[in-house]
C-alpha atoms as a printed R data frame, in Angstrom:
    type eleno elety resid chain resno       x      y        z
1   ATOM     1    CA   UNK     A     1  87.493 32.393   13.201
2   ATOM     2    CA   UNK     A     2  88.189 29.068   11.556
3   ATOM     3    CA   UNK     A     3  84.595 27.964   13.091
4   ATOM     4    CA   UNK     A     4  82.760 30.445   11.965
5   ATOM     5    CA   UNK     A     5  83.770 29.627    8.459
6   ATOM     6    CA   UNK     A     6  82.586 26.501    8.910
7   ATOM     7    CA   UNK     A     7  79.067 27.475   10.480
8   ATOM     8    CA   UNK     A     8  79.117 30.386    6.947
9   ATOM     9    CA   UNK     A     9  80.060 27.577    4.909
10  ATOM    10    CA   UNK     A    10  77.383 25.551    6.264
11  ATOM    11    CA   UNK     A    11  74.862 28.406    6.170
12  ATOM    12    CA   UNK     A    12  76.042 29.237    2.602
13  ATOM    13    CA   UNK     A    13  75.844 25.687    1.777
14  ATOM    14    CA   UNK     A    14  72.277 25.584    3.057
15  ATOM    15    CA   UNK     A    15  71.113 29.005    1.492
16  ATOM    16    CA   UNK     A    16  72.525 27.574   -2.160
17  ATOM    17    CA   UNK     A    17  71.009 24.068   -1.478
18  ATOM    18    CA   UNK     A    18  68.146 26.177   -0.719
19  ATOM    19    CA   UNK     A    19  68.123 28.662   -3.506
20  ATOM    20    CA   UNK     A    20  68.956 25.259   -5.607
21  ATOM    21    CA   UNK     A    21  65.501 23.736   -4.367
22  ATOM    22    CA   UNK     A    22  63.570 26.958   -4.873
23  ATOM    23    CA   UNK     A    23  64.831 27.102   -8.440
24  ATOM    24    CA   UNK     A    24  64.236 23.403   -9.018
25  ATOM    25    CA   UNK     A    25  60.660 24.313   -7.902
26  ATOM    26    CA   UNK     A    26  60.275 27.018   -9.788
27  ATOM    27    CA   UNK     A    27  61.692 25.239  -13.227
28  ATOM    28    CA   UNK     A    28  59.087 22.707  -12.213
29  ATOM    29    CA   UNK     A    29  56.487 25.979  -12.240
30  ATOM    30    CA   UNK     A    30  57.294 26.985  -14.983
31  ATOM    31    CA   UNK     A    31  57.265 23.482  -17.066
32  ATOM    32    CA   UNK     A    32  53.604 23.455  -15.507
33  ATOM    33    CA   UNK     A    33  52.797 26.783  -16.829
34  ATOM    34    CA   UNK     A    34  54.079 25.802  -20.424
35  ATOM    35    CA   UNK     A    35  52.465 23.006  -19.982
36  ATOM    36    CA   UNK     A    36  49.075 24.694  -19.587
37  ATOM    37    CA   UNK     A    37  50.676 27.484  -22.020
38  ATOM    38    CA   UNK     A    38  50.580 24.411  -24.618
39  ATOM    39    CA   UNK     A    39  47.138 23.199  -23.473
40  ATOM    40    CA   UNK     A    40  45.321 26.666  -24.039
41  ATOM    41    CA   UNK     A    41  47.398 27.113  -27.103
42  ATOM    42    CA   UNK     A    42  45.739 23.749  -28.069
43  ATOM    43    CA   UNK     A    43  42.747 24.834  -27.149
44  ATOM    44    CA   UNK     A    44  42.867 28.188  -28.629
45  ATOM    45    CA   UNK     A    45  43.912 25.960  -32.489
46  ATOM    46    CA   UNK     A    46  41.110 24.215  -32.066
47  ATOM    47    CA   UNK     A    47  38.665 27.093  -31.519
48  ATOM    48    CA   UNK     A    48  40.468 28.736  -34.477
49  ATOM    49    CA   UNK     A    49  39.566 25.911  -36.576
50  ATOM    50    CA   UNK     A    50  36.009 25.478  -35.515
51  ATOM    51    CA   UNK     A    51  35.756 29.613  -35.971
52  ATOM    52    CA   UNK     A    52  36.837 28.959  -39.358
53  ATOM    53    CA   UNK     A    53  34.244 26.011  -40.188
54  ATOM    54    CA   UNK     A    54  31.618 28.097  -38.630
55  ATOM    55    CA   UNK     A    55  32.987 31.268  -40.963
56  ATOM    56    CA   UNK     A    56  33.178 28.829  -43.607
57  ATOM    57    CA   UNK     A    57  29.393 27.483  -43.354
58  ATOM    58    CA   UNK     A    58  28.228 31.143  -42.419
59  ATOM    59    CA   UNK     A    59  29.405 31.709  -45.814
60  ATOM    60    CA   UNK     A    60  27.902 28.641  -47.506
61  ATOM    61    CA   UNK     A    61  24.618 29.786  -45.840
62  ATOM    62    CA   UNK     A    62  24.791 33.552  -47.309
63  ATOM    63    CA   UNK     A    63  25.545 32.091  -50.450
64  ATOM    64    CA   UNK     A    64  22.431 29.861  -49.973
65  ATOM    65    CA   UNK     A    65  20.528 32.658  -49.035
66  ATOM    66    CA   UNK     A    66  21.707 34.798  -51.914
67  ATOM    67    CA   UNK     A    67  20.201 32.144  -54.021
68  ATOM    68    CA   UNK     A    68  17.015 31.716  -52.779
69  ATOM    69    CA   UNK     A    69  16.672 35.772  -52.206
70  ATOM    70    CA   UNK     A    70  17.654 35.391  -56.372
71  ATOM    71    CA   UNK     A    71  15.215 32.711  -56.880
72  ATOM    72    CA   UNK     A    72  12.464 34.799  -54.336
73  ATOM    73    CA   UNK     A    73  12.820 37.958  -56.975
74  ATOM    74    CA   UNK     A    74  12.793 35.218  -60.182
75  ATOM    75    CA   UNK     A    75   9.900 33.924  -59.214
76  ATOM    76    CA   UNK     A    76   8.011 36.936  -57.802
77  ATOM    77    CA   UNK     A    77   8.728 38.317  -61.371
78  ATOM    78    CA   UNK     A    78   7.386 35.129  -63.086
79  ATOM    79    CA   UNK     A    79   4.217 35.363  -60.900
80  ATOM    80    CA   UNK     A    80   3.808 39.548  -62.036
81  ATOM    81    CA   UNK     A    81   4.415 38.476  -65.349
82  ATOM    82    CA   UNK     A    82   1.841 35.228  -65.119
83  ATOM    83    CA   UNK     A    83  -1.004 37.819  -63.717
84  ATOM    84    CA   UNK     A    84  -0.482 40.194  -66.408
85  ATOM    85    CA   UNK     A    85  -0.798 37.433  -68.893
86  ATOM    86    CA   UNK     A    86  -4.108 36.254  -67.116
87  ATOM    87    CA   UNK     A    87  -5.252 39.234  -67.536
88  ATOM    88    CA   UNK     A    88  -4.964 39.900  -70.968
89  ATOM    89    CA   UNK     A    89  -6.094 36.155  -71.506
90  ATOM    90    CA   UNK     A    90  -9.400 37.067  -69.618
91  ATOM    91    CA   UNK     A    91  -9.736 40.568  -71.529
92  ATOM    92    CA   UNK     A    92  -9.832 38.502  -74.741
93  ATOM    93    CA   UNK     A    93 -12.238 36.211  -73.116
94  ATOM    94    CA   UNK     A    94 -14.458 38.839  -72.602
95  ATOM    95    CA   UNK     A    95 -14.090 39.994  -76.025
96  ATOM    96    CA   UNK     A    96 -14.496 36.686  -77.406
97  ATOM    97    CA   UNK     A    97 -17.585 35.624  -75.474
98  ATOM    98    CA   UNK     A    98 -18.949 39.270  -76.399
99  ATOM    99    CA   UNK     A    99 -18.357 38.380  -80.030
100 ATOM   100    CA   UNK     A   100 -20.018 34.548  -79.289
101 ATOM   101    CA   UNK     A   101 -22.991 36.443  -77.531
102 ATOM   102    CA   UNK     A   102 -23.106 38.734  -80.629
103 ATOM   103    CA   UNK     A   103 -23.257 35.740  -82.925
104 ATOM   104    CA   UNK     A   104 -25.470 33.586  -81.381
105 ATOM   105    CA   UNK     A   105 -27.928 36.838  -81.416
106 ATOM   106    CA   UNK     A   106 -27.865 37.249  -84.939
107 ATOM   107    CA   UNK     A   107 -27.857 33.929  -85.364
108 ATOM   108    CA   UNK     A   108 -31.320 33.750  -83.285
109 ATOM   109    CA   UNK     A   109 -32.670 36.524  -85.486
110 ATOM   110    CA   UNK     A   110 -31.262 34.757  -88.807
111 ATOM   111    CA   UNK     A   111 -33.332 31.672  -87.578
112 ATOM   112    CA   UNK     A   112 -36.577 33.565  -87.033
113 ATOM   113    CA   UNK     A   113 -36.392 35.175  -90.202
114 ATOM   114    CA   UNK     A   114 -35.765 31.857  -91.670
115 ATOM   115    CA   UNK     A   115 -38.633 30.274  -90.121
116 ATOM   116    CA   UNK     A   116 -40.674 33.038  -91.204
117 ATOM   117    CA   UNK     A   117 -39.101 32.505  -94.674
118 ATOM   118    CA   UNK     A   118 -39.718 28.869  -94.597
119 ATOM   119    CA   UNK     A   119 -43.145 29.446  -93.179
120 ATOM   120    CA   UNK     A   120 -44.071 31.892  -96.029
121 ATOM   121    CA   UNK     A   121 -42.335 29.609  -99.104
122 ATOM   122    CA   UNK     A   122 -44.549 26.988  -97.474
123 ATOM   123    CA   UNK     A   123 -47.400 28.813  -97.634
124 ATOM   124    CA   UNK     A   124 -46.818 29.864 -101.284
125 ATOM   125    CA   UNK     A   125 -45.558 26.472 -102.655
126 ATOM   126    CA   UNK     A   126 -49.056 25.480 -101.037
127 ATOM   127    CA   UNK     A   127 -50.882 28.166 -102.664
128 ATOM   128    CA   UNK     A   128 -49.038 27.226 -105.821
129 ATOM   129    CA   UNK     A   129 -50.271 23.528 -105.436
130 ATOM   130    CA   UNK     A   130 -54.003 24.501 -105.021
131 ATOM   131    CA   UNK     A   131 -53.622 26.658 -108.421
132 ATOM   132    CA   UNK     A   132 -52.143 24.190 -109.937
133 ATOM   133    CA   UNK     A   133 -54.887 21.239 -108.830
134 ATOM   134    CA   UNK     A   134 -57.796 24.305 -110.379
135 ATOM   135    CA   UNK     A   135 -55.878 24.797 -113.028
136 ATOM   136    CA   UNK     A   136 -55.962 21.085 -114.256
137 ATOM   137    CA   UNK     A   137 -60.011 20.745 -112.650
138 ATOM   138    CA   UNK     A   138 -60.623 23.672 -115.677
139 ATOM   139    CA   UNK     A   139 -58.663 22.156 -117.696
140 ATOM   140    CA   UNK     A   140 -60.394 19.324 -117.163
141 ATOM   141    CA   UNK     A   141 -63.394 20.471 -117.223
142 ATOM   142    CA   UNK     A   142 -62.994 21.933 -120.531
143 ATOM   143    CA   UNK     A   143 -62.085 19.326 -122.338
């Protein structure tokens, strides 16, 4: 018996320096597998932090977009208000040039009846010359 507790000694001795190995191999596993645990972790910050610039602009770019929408309805107001006040600027156009075309007509008939006026003092300052020129021939011819 004192053999074979040499021969379970060695056999022990072998299954511990064998268990030994397999746990030095599996340490060695397992400081891989942090290791890659502490890569992806890495990996997984830095997608975090580019997730949270790409929120971040995302947000810059609704804001930007709330402005110009803001701006869109500002200036689709000023244009609404612009066409009203073009037309109300051509209605009184219209009235104006009505009033112009008005003018100008009685204006025209002003002038012809100042022609004829003209024509007719004419005529009598012409008649009143010729009386005048017998006037002083009898006069003349009575002295």
């Amino acid at each position: 018996m004192g053999h074979s507790t040499g021969d379970d000694n060695s056999l022990a001795g072998q299954v511990l320096s064998r268990l030994d190995d397999l746990f030095g191999h599996m340490e060695r596993r397992f400081e891989q597998i942090d290791q890659r645990f502490e890569r992806i972790e890495q990996r997984l910050d830095r997608i975090e932090k580019r997730l949270d610039e790409h929120d971040k602009r995302f947000e810059q770019l609704e804001q930007r977009m709330e402005r110009q929408e803001t701006l869109t309805r500002h200036v689709e107001d000023m244009c609404a208000e612009l066409f009203q006040a073009i037309t109300n600027t051509n209605e009184r156009l219209d009235k104006l040039y009505e009033e112009v075309r008005e003018m100008r007509e009685e204006q025209s008939g002003k002038r012809k009846h100042l022609a004829f006026i003209e024509t007719k003092v004419w005529e009598h300052e012409r008649e009143i010359y010729l009386l005048r020129e017998q006037v002083d021939k009898y006069g003349k011819e009575e002295s």
